[in-house]
C-alpha positions as CSV (number, residue, x, y, z in Angstrom):
1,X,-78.0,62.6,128.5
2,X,-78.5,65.7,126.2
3,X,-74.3,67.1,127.5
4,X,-73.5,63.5,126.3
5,X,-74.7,63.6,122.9
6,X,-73.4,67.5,122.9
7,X,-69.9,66.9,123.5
8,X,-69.7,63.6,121.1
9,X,-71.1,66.1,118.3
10,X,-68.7,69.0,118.9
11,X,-65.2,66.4,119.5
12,X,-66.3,65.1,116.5
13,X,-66.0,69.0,114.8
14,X,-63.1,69.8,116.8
15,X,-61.1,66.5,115.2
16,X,-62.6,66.9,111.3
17,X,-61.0,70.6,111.7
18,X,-57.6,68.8,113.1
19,X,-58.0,66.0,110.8
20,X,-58.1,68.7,107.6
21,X,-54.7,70.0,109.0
22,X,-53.0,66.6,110.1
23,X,-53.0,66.0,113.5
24,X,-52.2,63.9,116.4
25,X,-54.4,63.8,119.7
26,X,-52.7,64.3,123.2
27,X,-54.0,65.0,126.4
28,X,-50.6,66.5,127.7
29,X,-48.6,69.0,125.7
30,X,-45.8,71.0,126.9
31,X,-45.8,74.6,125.9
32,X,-42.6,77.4,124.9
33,X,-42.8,78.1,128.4
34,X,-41.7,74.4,129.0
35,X,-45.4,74.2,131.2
36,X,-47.4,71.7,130.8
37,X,-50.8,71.6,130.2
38,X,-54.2,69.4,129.8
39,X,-57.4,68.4,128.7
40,X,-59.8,69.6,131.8
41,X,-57.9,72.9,132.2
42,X,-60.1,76.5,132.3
43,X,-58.6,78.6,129.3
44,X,-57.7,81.3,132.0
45,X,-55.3,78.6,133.2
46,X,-53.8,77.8,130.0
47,X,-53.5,81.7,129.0
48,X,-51.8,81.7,132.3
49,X,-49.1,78.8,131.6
50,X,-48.6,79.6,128.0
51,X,-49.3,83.2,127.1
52,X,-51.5,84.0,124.6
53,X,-51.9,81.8,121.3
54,X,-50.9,82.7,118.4
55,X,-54.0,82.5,116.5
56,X,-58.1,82.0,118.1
57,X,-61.2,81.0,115.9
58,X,-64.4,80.6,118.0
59,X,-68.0,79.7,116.8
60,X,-71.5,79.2,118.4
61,X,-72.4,75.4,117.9
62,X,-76.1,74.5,118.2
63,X,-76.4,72.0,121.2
64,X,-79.2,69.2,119.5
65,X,-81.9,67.2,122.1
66,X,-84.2,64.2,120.6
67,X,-87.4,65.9,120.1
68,X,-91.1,64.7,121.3
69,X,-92.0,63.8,117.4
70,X,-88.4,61.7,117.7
71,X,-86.3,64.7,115.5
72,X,-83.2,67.0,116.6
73,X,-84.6,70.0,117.6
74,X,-82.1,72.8,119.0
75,X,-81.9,73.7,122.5
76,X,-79.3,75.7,122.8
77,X,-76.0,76.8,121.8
78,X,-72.5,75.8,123.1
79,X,-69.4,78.0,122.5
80,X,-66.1,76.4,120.8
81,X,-62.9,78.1,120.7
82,X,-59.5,77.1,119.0
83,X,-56.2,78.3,120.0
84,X,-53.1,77.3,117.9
85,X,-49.6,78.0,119.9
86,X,-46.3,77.8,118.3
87,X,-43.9,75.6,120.6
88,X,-40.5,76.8,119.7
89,X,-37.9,75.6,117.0
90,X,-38.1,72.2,115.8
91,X,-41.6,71.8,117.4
92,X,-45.3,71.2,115.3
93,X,-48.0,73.7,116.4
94,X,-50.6,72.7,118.9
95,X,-54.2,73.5,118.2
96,X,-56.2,73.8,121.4
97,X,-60.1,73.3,121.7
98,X,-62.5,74.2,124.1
99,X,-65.8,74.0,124.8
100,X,-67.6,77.0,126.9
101,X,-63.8,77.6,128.2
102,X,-62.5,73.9,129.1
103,X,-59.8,72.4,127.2
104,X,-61.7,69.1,126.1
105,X,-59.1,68.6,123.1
106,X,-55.4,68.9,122.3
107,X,-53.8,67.8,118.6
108,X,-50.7,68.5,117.5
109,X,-50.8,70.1,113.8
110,X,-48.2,67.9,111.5
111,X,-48.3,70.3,108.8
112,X,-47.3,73.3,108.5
C-alpha cells in the first residue's frame, strides 16, 4: 500500500516538472541512436541504448506512510532522477524520469 501512494506522489512531481516545460507523455520514445526505449527499463539499459543524456538532475524525495495518530509521517526516502536527451534535428527533447533507477516516465519537452 505505502509503494502505491509513493509512486502516485513522485509521478505527480515528475509531470508538474514536465508540465512547467510543456510536455507530452509516451511510454515509447525512440532515441538518436534510432533505439527504442520504455517505461520499465533499468537506467543501465537506457544509458546502454542511448548514450549518455545530455543533461541529469536527481533529488532524494521523502517516501510518506499514514501514521498511527492518522498524519503523514516519513519513512523513508526514494531517489528520482531526470535525464533530458536531445533526439537529433527536427526532434523535441525527451525528459526521462526514474525512480531508484526505473524509467516510470517519459515526456517529450515541446519547448525549447
Amino acid at each position: 500500500m505505502h509503494k502505491h501512494k509513493h509512486v502516485w506522489r513522485v509521478t505527480l512531481s515528475a509531470m508538474a516538472t514536465a508540465t512547467a516545460f510543456g510536455a507530452a507523455g509516451e511510454d515509447t520514445i525512440r532515441c538518436r541512436s534510432n533505439r527504442l526505449v520504455s517505461v520499465g527499463m533499468q537506467a543501465e539499459q537506457v544509458v546502454g541504448l542511448c548514450g549518455e543524456p545530455k543533461s541529469r538532475s536527481q533529488e532524494e524525495i521523502p517516501v510518506r506512510a499514514r501514521g498511527a495518530a492518522g498524519g503523514a509521517v516519513v519513512i523513508g526516502t526514494t531517489l528520482v532522477e531526470r535525464w533530458t536527451y536531445s533526439r537529433g534535428q527536427g526532434q523535441f527533447d525527451a525528459l526521462l524520469s526514474f525512480e531508484d533507477g526505473k524509467l516510470v516516465r517519459i515526456d517529450i519537452l515541446t519547448t525549447r
